[in-house]
Every structure is written in structure tokens, then in C-alpha cells.
N, C-alpha and C positions, 0 to 999 in steps of 0.2 A: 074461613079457612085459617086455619094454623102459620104463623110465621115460622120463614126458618133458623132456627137458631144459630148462635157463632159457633166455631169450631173451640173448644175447651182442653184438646189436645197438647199443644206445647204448655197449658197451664198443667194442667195434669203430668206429665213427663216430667217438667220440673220438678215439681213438688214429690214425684217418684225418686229422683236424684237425689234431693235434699234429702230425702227420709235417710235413704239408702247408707247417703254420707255420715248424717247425724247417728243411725246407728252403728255404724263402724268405729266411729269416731268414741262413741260412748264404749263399747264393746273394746277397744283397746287402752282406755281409760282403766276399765276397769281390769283387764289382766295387768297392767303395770302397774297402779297400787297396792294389788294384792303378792305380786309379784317382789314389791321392795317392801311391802310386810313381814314376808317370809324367809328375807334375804338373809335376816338372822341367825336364824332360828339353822341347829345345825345336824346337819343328816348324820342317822343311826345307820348301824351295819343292815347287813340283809336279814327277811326275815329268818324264822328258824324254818327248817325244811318240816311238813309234813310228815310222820309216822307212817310207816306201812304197817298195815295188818297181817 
């Protein structure tokens, strides 16, 4: 007969956490560098309107 295995539940949750955090954490890394890249750089007027037909 088969043993019963341990429960891998709170390992797994964990490690769903961690991910979750690690990609937030990267995901807001990268809008603030790209963010104080830009910071320069200086806004043009609007564009020009479309033509009608």
C-alpha cells in the first residue's frame, strides 16, 4: 500500500506569496525607472486634430 504523503499546502501558499510579492515588487521597479527616464524629456502641445472629409 501507498504511504500518505505530508500535506505541501502552507509550502506552496508561501511560495504563491513570495512570487506574488517578487513580482510586484519588480513591476513597480520597473515603472519608476522608466518613469525618472522620462522625467526629462518635455511634453509637446496636443496633437493636431484630424481633417474631415
Amino acid at each position: 500500500m501507498s504511504q500518505v504523503q505530508p500535506d505541501d499546502k502552507p509550502a506552496a501558499f508561501r511560495g504563491l506569496i513570495i512570487t506574488a510579492l517578487a513580482l510586484f515588487v519588480m513591476c513597480f521597479a520597473i515603472v519608476k525607472l522608466t518613469n525618472a527616464k522620462f522625467a526629462s524629456h518635455k511634453a509637446e502641445g496636443a496633437a493636431p486634430a484630424a481633417e474631415k472629409h
